[in-house]
C-alpha positions in Angstrom: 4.5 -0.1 -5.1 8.3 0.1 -4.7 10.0 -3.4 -4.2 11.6 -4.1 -0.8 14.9 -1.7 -0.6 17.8 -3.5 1.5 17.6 -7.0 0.7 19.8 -9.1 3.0 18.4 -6.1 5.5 16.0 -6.4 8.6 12.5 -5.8 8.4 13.6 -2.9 11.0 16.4 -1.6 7.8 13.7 -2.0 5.6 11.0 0.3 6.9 13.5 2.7 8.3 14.5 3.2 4.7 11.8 5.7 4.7 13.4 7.7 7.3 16.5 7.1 8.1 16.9 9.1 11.8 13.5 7.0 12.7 13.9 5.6 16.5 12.8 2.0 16.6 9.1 3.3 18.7 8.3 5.2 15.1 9.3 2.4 13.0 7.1 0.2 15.0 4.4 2.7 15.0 4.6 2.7 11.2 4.4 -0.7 10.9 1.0 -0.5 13.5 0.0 2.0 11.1 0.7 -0.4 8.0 -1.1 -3.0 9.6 2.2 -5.3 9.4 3.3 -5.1 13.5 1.2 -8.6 14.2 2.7 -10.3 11.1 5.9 -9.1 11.8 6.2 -9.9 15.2 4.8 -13.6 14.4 8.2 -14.0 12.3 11.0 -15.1 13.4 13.3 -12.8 15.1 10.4 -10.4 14.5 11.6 -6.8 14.0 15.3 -8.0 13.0 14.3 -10.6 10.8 17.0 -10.5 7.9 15.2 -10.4 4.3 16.6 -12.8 1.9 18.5 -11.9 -1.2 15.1 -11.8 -3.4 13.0 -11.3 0.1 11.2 -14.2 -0.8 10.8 -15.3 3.2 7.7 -12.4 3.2 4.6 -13.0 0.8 3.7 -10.3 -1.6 1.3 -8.8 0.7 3.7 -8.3 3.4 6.4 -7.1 1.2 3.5 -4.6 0.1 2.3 -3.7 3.8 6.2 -3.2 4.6 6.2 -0.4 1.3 3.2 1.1 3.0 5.0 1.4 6.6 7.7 3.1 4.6 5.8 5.6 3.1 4.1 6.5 6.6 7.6 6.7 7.9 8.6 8.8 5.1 5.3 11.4 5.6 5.1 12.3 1.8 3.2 15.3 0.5 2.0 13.6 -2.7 1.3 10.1 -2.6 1.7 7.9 -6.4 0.2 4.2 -5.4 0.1 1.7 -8.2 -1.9 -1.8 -7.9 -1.1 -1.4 -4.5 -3.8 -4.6 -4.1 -2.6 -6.5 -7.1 -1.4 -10.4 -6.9 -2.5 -10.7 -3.0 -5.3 -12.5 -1.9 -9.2 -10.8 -0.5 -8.1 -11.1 3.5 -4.6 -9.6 2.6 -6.3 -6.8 0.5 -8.1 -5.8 3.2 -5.2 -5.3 5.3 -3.3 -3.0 2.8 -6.6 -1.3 2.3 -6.9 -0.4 5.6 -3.0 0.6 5.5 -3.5 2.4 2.6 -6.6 4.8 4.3 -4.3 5.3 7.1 -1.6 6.4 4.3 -3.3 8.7 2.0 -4.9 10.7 5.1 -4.4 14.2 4.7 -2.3 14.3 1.4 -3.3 14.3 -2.1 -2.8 10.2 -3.6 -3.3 9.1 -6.9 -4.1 5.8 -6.8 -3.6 3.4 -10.1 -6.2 0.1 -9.8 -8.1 -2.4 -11.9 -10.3 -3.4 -8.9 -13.1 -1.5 -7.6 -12.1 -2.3 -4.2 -8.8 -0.3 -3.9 -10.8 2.8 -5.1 -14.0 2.9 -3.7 -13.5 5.8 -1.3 -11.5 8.1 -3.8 -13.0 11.8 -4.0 -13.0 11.8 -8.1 -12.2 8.4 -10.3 -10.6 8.8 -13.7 -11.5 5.8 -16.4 -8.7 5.2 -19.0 -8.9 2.7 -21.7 -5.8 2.5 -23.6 -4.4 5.8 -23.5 -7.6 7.5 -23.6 -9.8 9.0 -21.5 -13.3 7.3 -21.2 -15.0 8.5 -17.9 -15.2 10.1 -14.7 -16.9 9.8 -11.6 -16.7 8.5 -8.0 -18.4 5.0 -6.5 -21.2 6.4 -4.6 -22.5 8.4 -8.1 -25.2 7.5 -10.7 -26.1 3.9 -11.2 -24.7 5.2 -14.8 -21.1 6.3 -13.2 -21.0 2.9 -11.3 -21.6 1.3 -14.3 -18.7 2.6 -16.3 -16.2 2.5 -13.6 -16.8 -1.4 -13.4 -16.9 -1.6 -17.0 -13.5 -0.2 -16.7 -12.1 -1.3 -13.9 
């Protein structure tokens, strides 16, 4: 996932980054979208919060739910996600998964993981080890399929 865009920018900036002519209703309705309207408007200054230099006054996970809103915004055709669920802990996971369903709806999304969890609704599942291909299959498959994706995942 793409880092935070404007540092020194508001939350607001940040997400409108994804569409620039956004009106502040579709920003926010990204964000709902995200899952990231609650935390941001516990923050201070909500909305208009300014993100510090290395936006370290947002965890990971929200820096990652604010990339999501951004991509909403944006309405892409082809979606790339990698470790979208990396470094963030089990209750933020959920969130960004939940973001990320809302996300890929309708559009064609590769998704890169190591955890089960970020892929366990995708249509097909490609295995890699190294740079090779070792497997294929989906979550709900074969006791067999299951077991190699968590082999390899």
């Amino acid at each position: 996932m793409p880092s935070i865009c404007a540092p020194n920018g508001t939350i607001r900036e940040n997400i409108r980054y994804g569409r620039l002519d956004a009106t502040d209703e579709e920003v926010e309705a990204a964000a709902k979208a995200a899952q990231a309207d609650h935390f941001i408007r516990t923050l201070p200054g909500g909305y208009d919060m300014v993100l510090n230099e290395e936006s370290s006054n947002v965890s990971q996970g929200q820096k990652q739910l604010l990339t999501i809103a951004r991509a909403i915004l944006s309405d892409p055709k082809i979606l790339i996600l990698d470790e979208a669920t990396s470094s963030v802990d089990t209750r933020t996971e959920i969130l960004i998964q939940k973001a990320m369903d809302q996300l890929m709806k309708g559009r064609t999304s590769f998704v890169i993981a190591h955890r089960l969890s970020t892929i366990r609704d995708a249509g097909c599942i490609l295995c890699m080890e190294g740079r090779r291909h070792c497997g294929a299959g989906n979550a709900r498959g074969t006791a067999g399929t299951r077991r190699l994706l968590c082999q390899s995942v």
